[in-house]
Structures are given as C-alpha cells and as structure tokens.
C-alpha positions in Angstrom: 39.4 -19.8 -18.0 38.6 -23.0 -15.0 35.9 -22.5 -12.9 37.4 -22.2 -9.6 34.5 -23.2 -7.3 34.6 -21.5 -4.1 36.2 -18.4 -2.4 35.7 -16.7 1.0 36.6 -12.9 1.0 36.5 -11.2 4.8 34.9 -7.9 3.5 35.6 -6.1 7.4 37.1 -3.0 7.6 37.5 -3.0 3.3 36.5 0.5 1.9 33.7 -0.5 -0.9 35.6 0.8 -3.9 38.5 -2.2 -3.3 35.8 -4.7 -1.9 34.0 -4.3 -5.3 37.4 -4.2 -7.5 38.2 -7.9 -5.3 34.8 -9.4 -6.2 35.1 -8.6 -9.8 38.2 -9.7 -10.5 37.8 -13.1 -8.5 34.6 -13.5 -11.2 36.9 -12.9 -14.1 39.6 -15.4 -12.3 36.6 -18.2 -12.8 35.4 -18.0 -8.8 31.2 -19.9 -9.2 30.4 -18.7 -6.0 31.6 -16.4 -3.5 31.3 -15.9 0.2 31.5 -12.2 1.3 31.8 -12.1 5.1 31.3 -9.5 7.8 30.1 -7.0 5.5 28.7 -3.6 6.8 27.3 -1.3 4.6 29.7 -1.4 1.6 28.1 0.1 -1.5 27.7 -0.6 -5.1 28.0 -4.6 -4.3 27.5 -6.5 -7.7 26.5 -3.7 -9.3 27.0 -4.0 -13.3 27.8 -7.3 -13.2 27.5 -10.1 -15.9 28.2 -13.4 -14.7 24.5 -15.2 -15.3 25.7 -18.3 -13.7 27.6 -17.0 -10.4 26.5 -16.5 -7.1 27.1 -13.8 -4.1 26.8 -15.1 -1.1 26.4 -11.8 1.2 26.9 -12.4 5.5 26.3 -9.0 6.9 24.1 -5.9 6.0 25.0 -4.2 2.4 24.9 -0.8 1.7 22.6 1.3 -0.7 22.5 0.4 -4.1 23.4 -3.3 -3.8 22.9 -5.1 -7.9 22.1 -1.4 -9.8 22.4 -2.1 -13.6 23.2 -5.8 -12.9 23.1 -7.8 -16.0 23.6 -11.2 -14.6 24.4 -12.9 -11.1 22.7 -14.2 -7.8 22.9 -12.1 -5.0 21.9 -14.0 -1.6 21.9 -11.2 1.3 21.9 -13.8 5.0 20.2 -10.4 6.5 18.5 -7.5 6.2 19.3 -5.3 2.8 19.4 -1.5 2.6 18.0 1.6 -0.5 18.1 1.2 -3.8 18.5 -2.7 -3.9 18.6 -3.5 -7.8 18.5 0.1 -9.2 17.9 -0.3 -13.0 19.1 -3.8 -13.1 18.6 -5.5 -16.4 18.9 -9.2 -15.1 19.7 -11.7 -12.6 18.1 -12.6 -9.2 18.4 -10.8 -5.5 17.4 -13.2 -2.5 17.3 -11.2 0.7 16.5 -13.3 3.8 15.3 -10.0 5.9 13.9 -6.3 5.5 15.0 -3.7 3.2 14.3 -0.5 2.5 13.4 2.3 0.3 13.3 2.3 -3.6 13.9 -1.4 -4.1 13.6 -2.1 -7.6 13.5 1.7 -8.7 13.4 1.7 -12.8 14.1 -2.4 -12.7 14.2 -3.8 -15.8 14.3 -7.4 -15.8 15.3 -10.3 -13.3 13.9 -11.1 -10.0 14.1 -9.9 -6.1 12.9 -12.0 -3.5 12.8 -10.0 -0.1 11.7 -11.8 3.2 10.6 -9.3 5.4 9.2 -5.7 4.5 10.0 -3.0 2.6 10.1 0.9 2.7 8.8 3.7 0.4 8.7 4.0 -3.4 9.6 0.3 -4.4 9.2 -0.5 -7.6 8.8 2.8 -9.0 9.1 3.5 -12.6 9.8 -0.6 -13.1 10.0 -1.3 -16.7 9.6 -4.2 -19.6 10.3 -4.8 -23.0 9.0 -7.6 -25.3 10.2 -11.1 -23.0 11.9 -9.1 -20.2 9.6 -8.7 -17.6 10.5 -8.1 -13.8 9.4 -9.3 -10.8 9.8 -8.3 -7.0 8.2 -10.5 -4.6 7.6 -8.8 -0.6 6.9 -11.0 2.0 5.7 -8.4 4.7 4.4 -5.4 3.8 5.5 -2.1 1.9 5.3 1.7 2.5 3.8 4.9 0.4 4.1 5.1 -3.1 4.3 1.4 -3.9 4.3 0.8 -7.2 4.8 5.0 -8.1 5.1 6.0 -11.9 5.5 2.4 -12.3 5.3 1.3 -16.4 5.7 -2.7 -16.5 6.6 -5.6 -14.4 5.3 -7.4 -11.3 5.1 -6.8 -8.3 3.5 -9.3 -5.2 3.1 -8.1 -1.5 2.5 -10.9 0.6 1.6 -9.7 4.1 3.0 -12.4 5.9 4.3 -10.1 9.0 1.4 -8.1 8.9 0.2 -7.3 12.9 -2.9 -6.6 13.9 -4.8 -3.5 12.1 -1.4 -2.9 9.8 -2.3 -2.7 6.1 -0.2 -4.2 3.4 0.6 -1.1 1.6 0.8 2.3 2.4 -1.1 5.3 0.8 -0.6 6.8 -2.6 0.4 3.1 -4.2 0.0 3.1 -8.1 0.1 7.1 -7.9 1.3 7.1 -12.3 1.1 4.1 -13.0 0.4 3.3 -16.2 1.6 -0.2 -16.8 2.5 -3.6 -15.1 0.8 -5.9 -12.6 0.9 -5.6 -8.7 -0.9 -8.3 -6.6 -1.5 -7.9 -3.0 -2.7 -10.9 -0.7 -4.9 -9.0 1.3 -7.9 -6.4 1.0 -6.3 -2.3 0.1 -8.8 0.3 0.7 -9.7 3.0 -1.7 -8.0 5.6 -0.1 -4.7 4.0 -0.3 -4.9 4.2 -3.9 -3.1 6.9 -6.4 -6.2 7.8 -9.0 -4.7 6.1 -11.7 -4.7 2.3 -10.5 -7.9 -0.1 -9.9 -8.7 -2.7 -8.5 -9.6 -5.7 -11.2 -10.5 -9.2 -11.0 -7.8 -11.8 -10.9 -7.8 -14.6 -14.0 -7.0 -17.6 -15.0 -3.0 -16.8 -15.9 -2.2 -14.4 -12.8 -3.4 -17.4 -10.3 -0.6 -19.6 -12.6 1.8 -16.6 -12.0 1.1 -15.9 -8.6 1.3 -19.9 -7.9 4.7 -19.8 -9.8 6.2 -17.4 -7.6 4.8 -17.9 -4.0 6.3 -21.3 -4.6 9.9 -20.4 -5.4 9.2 -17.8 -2.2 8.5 -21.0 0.1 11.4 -23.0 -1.3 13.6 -19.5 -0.6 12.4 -19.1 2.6 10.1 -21.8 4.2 6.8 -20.7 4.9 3.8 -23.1 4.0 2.5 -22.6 0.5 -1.1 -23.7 1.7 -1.1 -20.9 4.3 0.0 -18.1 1.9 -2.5 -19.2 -1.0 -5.4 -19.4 1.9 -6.0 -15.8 1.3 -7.2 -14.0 -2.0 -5.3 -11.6 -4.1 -6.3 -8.9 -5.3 -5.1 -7.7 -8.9 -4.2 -3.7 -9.1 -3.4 -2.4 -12.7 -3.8 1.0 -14.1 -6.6 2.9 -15.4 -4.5 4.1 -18.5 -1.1 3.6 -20.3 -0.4 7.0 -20.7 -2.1 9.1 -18.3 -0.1 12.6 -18.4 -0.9 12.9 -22.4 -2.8 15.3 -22.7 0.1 17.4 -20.7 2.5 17.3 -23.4 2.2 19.3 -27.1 1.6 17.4 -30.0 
C-alpha cells in the first residue's frame, strides 16, 4: 500500500456514522494525514484507530467521545473539544488548541492529550498504567470537581495559565479514590479541595525532569513562554494508599 500524503474531506452536513467509515477507509487507502473540515459535533472521530504514524487534522468542534479506545494516531482539534475526549484510549496523542469538557481521559490508558484551555468535571478519572504504558494529560487552564476521581495510574498536569483573579486551579473533591498515579498542579490547592485519600508531597528530583519534559512539548504546541510557566512551583498530589476500599471487600 503507497502512502498517499494528503487528503481534505468537507465533514458538513455528514451524519458521524459515514464521516467515521470515510476517514477509516482513506487510512487503509495509505492517506498520512487528513484534513477534516467544517466539522460540528460528529461523534466517535478516530475512535479505535491504529495508524501510529497518521495524523487528523480536525477544523471545527467534535462531538463527544472524540479517540475512545484509540490505539494509534494524532488527533489535532484547531478549536475547542467536547466529553469524553480519549475514553479508554490505549495510545496515540490528542492536541486540542481550546477548551474541552467533561471526563477527558476517563479510564485512559496510555498516550498523550494536550488541551489548551480548561477542562470540565471528572477528567482523568479511573486513568490507568501497566508496566511502560503510562498516560499523560496535560491542561493548560484549569479543571473542575473530581479531578483526578478513582484515578489508579498516569499523569496528570494542570497548569493554570487562564486562571483570573481568586479562581483556583482545581475544583473540590479532586483525588476523591485515588489510589495511584501522579497529578501536578502549578499553583497552591487548599485542603478542602481535596478527596481524603490524596496528599500533598514534596516534588523530586525526576518529576521536575518530567514536568520540564512536558511543559516544553506544551510551549512548542501552543506557544506560551516556558520561563513564565516554570516561574511558579508545582505542587506533587499522590494518594495516601493503593488500595483504599480493602477492607470493604471479603477475603
């Protein structure tokens, strides 16, 4: 099969089921990259997927669900994203170059989201890893309740950059069951924002390298100063157990 290098598909007025069945079939026709245009609010875009070295090029606003069980691609969304962005995917990388909103990265996996502006509730609940696979979802602004929820591996970063006067980086309840995995917030949380099972630790030597690692591919994404964003501390959030509901279950 050639690769094919570049095709435009006008996504307006396509129902979601054909949209989808048109981008996976110009993928299996040897297509690198594709331009989707005008879309609005199609679901299920790239989800599944397993092209590790293609790209999505997304114009327009997605609908829910956008990458769920995606095991390979690059997803580039030129505005703001909607739910359930990367739902359970297993690999690959989500750029979006606005806001999205609730349950971004629920049960992730593996690969990487990079979101822009802010997110709603619940993202990154009950994000997963296993031996080298280890996700990460990087926020530029600021997230809602329940960041973090249930959540059992992976990384997350909030980095407050739209934060206004007196608006705090998180919500409440964030790390409420958690019991694995690293978030890192640039910017002070207070302890009532805090589920019971998460803490507040020291930072060391290996998550400044990680944190350093990924604000930098955020500034080449997006173009902020990587001076400015690293002028602030982090602060390191990790649970208090890895299994906090055992004593719940029979033995």
């Amino acid at each position: 099969m050639a690769d094919k290098g570049k095709l435009t598909i006008d996504a307006k007025g396509i129902h979601y089921k054909e949209l989808n069945e048109m981008i996976e079939n110009a993928l299996n026709e040897g297509y690198k990259e594709i331009d989707l245009i005008n879309v609005n609010g199609q679901r299920y875009i790239g989800d599944g997927l397993t092209f590790p070295d293609r790209k999505l090029n997304i114009y327009g606003t997605p609908g829910n669900d956008m990458a769920a069980f995606m095991n390979g691609l690059t997803i580039e969304v030129f505005a703001n994203g909607q739910d359930g962005i990367g739902n359970t995917m297993n690999a690959g990388k989500i750029i979006v170059h606005g806001s999205a909103g609730d349950i971004i990265g629920y049960g992730m996996r593996g690969g990487e989201i990079f979101i822009k502006g802010d997110v709603g509730y619940r993202v990154g609940i009950h994000m997963k890893e296993y031996q080298d696979k280890i996700p990460v979802l990087v926020v530029g602004g600021k997230a809602g309740d329940f960041l973090g929820e249930y959540m059992a591996g992976g990384r997350i970063i909030v980095l407050g950059l739209t934060l206004k006067e007196d608006e705090e980086i998180t919500g409440l309840y964030c790390g409420t069951g958690m019991h694995g995995g690293i978030m890192y917030l640039r910017g002070e949380i207070q302890p009532y924002q805090l589920g019971k099972e998460v803490k507040v630790v020291d930072m060391e030597e290996e998550d400044h390298k990680f944190i350093d690692k990924y604000v930098t591919e955020f500034v080449k994404l997006f173009g902020y100063s990587k001076e400015f964003i690293m002028s602030k501390p982090f602060y390191k959030l990790i649970p208090y157990n890895k299994r906090p509901y055992g004593k719940l279950y029979a033995y």
